[in-house]
SEKOL-983541 format. One record per residue: chain; residue number from 1; residue in three letters; x, y, z of N, C-alpha, C, O in turn. Coordinates in Angstrom, 3 decimals, m for minus. Each point is the difference from the previous one (the first is absolute). Example, Ala and Ser with C-alpha at 12.3 -4.5 7.8 and 13.67 -1.06 7.14 Angstrom:
BEGIN
<rec unit="A" pos="1" code="ALA" n_east="13.190" n_north="m5.690" n_up="7.800" ca_east="m0.890" ca_north="1.190" ca_up="0.000" c_east="0.900" c_north="1.200" c_up="0.000" o_east="1.036" o_north="m0.019" o_up="0.665"/>
<rec unit="A" pos="2" code="SER" n_east="m1.386" n_north="1.069" n_up="m1.385" ca_east="0.820" ca_north="1.190" ca_up="0.060" c_east="m0.770" c_north="1.090" c_up="0.730" o_east="0.509" o_north="1.108" o_up="0.169"/>
//
This chain:
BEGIN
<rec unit="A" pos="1" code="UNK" n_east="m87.322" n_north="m166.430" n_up="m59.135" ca_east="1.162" ca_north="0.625" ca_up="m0.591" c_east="1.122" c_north="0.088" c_up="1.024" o_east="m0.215" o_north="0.176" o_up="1.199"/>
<rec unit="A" pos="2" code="UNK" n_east="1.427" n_north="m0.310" n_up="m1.737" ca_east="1.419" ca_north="0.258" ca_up="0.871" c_east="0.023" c_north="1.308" c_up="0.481" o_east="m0.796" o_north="0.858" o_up="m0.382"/>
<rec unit="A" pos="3" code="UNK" n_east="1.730" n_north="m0.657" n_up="1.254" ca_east="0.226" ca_north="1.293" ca_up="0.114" c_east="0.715" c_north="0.557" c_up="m1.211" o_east="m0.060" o_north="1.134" o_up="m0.475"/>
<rec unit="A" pos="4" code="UNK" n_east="0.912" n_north="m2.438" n_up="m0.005" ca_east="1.176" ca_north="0.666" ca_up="m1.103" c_east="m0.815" c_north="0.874" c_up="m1.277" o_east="0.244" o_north="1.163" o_up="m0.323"/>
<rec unit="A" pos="5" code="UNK" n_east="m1.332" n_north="m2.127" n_up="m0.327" ca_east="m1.192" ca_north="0.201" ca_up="m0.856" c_east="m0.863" c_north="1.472" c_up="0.573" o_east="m0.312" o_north="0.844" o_up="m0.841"/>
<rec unit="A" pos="6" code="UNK" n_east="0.085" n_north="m0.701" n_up="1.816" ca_east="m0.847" ca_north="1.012" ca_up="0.205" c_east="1.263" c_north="1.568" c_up="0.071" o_east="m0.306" o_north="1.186" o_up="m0.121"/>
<rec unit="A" pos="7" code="UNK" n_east="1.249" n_north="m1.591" n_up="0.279" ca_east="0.987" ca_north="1.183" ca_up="0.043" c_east="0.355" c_north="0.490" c_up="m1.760" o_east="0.157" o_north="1.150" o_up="m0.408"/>
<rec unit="A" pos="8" code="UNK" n_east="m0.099" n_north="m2.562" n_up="m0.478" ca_east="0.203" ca_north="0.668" ca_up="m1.001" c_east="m1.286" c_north="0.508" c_up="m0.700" o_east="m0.042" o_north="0.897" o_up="m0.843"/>
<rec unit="A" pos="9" code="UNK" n_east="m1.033" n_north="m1.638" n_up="1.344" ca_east="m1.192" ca_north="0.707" ca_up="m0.822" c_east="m0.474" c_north="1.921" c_up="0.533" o_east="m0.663" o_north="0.890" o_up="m0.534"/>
<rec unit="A" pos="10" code="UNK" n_east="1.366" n_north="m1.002" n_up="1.690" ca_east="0.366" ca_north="1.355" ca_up="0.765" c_east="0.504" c_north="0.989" c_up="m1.334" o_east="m0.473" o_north="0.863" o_up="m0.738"/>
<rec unit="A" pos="11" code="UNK" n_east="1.694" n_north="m1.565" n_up="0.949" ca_east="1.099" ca_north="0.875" ca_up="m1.088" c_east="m0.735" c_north="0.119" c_up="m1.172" o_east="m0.364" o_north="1.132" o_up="m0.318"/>
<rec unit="A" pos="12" code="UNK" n_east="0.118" n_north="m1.930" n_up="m0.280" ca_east="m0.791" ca_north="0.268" ca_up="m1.337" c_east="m1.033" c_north="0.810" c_up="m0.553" o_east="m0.075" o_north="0.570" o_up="m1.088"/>
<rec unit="A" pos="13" code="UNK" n_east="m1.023" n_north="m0.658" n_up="2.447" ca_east="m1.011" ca_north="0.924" ca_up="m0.053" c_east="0.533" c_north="1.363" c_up="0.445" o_east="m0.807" o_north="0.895" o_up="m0.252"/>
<rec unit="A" pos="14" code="UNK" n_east="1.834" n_north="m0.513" n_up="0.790" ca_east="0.395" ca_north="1.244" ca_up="m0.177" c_east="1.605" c_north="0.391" c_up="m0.657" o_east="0.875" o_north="0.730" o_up="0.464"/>
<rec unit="A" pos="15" code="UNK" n_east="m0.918" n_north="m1.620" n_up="m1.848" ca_east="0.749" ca_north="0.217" ca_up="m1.052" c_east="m0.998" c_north="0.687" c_up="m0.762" o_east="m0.147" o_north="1.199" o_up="m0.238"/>
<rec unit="A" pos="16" code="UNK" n_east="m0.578" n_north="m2.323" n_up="m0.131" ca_east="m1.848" ca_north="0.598" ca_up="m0.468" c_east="m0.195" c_north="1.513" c_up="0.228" o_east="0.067" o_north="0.929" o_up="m0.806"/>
<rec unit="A" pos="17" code="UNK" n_east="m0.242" n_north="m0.936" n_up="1.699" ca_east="m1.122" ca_north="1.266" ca_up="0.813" c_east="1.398" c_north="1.600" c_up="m0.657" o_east="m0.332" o_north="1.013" o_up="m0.615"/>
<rec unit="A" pos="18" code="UNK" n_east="1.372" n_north="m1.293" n_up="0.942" ca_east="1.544" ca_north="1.076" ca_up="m0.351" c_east="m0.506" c_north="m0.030" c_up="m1.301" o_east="m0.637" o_north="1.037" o_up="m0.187"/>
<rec unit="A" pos="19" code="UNK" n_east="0.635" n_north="m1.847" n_up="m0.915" ca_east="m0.421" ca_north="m0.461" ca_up="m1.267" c_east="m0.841" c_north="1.120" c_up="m0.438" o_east="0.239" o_north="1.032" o_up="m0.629"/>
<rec unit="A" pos="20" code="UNK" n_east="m1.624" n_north="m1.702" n_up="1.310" ca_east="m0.919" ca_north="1.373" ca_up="m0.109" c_east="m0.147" c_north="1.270" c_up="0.320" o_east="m0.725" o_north="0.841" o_up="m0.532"/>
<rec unit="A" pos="21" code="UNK" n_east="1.442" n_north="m0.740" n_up="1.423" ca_east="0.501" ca_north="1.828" ca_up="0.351" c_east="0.673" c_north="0.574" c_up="m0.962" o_east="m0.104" o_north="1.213" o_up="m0.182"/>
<rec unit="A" pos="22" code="UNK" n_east="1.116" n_north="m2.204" n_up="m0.791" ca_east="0.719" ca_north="0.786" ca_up="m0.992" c_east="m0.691" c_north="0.268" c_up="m1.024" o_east="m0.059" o_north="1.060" o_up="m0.624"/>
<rec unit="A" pos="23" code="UNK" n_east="m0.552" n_north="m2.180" n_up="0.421" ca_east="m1.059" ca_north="0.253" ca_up="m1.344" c_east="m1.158" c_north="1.349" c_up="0.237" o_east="m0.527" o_north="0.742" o_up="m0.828"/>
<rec unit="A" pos="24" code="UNK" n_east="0.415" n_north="m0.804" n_up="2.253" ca_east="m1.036" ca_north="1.166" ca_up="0.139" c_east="0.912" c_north="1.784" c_up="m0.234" o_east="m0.315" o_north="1.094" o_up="m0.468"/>
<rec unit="A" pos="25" code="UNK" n_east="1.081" n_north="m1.482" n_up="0.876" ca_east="1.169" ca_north="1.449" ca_up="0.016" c_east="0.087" c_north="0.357" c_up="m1.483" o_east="m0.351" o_north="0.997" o_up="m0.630"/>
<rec unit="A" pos="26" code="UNK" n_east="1.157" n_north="m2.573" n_up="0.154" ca_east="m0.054" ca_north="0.648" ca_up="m1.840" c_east="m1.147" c_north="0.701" c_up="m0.552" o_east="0.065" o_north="0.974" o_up="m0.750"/>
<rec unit="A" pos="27" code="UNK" n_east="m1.356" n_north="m1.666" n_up="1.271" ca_east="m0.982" ca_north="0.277" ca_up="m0.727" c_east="m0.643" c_north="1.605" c_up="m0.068" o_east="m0.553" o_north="0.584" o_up="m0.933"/>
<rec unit="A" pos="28" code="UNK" n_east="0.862" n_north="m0.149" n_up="2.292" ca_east="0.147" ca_north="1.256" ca_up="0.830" c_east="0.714" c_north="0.724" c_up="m0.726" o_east="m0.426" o_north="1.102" o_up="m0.344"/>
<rec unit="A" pos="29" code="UNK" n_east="1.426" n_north="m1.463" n_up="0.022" ca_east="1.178" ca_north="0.606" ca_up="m0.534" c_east="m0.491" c_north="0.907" c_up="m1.787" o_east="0.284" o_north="1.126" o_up="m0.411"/>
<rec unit="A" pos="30" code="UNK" n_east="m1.107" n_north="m2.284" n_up="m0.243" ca_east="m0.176" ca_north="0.069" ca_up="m1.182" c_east="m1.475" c_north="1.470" c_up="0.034" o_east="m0.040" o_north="1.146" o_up="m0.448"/>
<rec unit="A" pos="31" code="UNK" n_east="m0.788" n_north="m1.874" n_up="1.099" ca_east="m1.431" ca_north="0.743" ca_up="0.272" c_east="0.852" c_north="1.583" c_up="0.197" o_east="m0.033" o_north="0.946" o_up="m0.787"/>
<rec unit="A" pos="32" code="UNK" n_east="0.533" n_north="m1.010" n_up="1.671" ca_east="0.556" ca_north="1.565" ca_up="0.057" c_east="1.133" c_north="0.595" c_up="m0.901" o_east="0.264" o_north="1.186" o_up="0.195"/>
<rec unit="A" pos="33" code="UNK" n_east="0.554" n_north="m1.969" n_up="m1.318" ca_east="0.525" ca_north="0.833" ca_up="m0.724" c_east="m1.643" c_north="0.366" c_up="m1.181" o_east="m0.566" o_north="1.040" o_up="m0.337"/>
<rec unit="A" pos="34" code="UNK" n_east="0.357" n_north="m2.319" n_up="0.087" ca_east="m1.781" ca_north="0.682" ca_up="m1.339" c_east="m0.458" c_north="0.818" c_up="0.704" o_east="0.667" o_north="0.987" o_up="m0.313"/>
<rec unit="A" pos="35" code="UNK" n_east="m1.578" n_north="m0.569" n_up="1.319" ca_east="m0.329" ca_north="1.231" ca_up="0.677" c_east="1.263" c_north="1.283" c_up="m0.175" o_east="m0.355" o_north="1.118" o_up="m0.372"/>
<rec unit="A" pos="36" code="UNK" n_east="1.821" n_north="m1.410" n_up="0.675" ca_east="0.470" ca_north="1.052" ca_up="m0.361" c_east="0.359" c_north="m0.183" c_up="m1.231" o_east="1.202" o_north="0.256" o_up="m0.063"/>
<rec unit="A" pos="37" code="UNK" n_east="m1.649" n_north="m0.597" n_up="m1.056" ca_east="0.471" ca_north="0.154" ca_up="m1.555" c_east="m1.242" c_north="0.326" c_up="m0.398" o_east="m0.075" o_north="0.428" o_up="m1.151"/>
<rec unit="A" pos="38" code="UNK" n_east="m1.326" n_north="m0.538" n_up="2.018" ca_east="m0.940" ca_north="0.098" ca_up="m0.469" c_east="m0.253" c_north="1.677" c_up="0.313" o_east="m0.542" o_north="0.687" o_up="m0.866"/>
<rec unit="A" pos="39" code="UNK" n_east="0.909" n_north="m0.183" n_up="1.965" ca_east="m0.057" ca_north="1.471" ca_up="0.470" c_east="1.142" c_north="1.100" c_up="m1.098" o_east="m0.304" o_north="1.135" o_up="m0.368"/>
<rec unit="A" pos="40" code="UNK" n_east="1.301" n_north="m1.687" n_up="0.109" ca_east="1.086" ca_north="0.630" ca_up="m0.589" c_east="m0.833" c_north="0.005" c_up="m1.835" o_east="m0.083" o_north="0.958" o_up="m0.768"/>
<rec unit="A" pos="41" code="UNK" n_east="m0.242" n_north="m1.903" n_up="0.632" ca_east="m0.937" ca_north="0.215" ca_up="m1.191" c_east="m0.818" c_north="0.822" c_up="m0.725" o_east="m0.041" o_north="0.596" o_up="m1.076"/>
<rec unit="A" pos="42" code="UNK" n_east="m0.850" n_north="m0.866" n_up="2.466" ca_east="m1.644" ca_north="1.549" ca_up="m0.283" c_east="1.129" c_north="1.057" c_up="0.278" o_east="0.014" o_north="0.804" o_up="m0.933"/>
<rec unit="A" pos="43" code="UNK" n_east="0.992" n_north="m0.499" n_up="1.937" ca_east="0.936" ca_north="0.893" ca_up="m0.033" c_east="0.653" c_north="0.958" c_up="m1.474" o_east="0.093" o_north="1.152" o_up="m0.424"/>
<rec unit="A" pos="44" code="UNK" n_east="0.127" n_north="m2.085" n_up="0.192" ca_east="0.759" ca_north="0.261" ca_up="m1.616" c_east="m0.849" c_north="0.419" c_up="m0.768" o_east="0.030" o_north="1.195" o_up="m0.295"/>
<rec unit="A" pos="45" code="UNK" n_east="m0.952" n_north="m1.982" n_up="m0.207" ca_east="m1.375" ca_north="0.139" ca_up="m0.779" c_east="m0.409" c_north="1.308" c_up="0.244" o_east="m0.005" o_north="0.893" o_up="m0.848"/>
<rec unit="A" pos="46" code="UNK" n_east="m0.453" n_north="m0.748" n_up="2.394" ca_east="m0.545" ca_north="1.403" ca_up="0.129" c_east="1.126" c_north="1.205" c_up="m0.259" o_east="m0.516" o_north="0.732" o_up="m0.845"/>
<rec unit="A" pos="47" code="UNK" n_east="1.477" n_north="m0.347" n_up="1.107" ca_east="0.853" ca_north="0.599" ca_up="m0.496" c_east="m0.154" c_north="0.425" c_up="m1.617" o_east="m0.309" o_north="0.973" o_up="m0.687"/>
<rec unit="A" pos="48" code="UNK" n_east="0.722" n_north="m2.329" n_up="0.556" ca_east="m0.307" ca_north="0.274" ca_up="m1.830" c_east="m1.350" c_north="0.378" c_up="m0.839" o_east="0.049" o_north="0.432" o_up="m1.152"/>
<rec unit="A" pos="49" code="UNK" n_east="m1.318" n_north="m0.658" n_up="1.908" ca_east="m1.154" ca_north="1.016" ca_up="m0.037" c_east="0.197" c_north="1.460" c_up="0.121" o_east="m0.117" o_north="0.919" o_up="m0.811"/>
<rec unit="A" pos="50" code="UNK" n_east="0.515" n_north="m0.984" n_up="2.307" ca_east="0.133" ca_north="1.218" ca_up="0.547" c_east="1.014" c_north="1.362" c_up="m1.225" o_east="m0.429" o_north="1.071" o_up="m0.429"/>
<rec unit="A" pos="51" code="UNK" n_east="1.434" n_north="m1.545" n_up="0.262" ca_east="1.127" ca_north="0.411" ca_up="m0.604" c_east="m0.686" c_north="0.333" c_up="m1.595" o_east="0.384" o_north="1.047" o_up="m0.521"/>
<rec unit="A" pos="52" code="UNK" n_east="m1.227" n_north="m1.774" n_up="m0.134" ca_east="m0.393" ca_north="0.103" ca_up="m1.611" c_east="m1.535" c_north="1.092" c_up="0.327" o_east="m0.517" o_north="0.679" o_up="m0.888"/>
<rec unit="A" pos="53" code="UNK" n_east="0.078" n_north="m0.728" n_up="2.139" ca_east="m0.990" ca_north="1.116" ca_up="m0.289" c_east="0.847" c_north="1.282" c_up="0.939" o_east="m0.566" o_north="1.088" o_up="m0.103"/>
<rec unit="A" pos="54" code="UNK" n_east="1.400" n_north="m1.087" n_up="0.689" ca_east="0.702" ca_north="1.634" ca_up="0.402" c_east="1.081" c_north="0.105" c_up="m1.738" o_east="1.019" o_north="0.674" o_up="0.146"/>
<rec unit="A" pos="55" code="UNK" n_east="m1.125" n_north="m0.987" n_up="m0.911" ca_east="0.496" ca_north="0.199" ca_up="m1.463" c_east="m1.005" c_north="0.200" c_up="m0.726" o_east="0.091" o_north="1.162" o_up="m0.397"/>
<rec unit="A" pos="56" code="UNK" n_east="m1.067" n_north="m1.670" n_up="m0.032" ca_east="m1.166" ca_north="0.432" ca_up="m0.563" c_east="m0.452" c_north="1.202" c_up="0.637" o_east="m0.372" o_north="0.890" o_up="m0.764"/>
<rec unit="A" pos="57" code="UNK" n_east="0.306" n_north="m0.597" n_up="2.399" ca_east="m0.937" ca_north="1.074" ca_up="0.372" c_east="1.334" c_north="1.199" c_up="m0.549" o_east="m0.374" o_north="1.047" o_up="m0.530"/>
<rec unit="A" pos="58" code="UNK" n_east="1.471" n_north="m1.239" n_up="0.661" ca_east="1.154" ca_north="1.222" ca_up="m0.688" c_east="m0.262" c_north="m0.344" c_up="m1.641" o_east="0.556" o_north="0.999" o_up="m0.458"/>
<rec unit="A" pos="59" code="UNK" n_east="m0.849" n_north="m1.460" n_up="m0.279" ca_east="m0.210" ca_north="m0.132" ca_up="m1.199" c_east="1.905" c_north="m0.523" c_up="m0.293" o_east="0.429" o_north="0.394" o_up="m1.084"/>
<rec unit="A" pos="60" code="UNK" n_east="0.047" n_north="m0.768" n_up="1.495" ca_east="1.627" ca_north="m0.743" ca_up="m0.110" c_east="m0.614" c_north="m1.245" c_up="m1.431" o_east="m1.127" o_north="m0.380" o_up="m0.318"/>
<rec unit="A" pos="61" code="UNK" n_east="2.463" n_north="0.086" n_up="m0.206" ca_east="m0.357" ca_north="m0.898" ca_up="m0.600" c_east="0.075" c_north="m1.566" c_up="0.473" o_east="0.863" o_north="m0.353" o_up="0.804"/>
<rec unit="A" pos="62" code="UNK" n_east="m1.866" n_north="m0.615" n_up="m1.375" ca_east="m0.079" ca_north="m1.333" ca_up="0.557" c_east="0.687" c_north="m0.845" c_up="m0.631" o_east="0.376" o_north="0.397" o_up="m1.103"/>
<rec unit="A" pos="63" code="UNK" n_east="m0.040" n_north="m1.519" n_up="1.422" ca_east="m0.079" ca_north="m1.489" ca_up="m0.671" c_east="m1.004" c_north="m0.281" c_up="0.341" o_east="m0.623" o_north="0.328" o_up="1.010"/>
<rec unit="A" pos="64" code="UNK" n_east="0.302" n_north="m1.161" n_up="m2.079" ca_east="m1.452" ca_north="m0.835" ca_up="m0.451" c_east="m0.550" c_north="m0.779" c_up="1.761" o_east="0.956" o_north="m0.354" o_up="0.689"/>
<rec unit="A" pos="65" code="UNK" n_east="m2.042" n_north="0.185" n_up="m0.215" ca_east="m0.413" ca_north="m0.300" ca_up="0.927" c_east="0.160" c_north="m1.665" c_up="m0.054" o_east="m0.344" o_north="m0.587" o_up="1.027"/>
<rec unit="A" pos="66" code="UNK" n_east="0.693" n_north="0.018" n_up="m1.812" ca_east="m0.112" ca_north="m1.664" ca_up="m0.019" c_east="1.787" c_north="m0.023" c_up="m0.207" o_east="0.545" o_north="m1.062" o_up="0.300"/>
<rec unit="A" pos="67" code="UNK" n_east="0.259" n_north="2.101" n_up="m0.755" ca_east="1.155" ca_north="m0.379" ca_up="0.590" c_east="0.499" c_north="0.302" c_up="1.398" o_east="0.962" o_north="m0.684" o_up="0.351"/>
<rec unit="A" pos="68" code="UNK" n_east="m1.425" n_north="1.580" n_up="0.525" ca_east="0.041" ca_north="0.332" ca_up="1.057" c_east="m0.182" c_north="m1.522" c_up="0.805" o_east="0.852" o_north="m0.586" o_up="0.668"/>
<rec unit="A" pos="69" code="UNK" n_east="m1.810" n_north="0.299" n_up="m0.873" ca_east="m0.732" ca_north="m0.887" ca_up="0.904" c_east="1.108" c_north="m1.275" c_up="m0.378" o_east="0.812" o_north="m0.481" o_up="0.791"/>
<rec unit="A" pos="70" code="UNK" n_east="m0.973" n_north="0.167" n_up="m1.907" ca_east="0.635" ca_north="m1.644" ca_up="m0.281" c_east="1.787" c_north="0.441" c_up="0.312" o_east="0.709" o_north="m0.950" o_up="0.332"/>
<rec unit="A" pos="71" code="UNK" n_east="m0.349" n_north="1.693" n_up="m0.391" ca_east="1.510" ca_north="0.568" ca_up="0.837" c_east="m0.222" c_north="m0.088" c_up="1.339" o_east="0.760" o_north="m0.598" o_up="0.761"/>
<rec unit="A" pos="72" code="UNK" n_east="m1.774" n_north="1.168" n_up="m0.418" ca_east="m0.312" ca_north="m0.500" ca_up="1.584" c_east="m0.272" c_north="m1.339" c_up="0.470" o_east="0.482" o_north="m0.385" o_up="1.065"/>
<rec unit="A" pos="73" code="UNK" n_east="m1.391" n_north="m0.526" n_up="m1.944" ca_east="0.218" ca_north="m1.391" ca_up="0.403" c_east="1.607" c_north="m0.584" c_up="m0.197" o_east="0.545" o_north="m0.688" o_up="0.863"/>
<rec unit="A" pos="74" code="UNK" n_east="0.060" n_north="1.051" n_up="m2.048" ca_east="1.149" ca_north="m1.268" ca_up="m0.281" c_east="0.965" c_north="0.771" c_up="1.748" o_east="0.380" o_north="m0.714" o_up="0.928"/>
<rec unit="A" pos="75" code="UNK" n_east="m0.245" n_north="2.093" n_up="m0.986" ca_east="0.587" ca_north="0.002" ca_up="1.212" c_east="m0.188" c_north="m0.653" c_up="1.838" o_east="0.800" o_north="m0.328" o_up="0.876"/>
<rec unit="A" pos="76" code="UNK" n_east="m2.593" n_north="0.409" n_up="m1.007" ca_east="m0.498" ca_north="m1.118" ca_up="0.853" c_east="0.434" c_north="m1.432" c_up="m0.010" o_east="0.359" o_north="m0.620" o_up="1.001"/>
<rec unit="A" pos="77" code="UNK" n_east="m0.413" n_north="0.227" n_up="m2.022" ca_east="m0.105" ca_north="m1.210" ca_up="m0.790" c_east="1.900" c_north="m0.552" c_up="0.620" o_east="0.250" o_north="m1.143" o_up="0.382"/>
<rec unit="A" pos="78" code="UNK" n_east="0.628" n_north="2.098" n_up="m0.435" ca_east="1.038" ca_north="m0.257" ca_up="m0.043" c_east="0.241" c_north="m0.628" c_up="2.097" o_east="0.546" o_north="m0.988" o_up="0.492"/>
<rec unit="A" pos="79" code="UNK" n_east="m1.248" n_north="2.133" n_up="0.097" ca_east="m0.241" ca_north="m0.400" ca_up="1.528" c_east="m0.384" c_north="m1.125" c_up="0.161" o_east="0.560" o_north="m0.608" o_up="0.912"/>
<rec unit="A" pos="80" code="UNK" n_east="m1.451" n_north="m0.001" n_up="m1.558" ca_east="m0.553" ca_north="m1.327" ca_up="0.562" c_east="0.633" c_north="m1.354" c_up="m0.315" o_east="m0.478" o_north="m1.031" o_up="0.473"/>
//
């Protein structure tokens, strides 16, 4: 091989290699917003447990337990 040839196969393999650092960052990037959409979730959810039995234990009045919940997904639903 030339020197000229071995300089660009240089360059290339660390066009490559930059290449894969970005793809690894995005990927990084993604993994940690689902972990935080996944924490903010059980977050919400539990709340909205929490919140329908401190109303039941006061005897307050409810909405139906399957509208609670499916109001709680479409608002999840809207995050993702």
């Amino acid at each position: 091989m030339s020197k000229k040839q071995t300089e660009e196969l240089s360059k290339s393999k660390a066009k490559r290699q930059e290449r894969q650092k970005e793809v690894s960052k995005a990927k990084r990037h993604k993994l940690i917003g689902k972990i935080v959409g996944i924490v903010v979730a059980v977050y919400v959810i539990f709340n909205v447990v929490r919140s329908r039995a401190n109303k039941a234990k006061k005897g307050y009045r409810q909405n139906t337990a399957a509208s609670d919940y499916s109001r709680t997904a479409v608002i999840l639903q809207s995050f993702s």
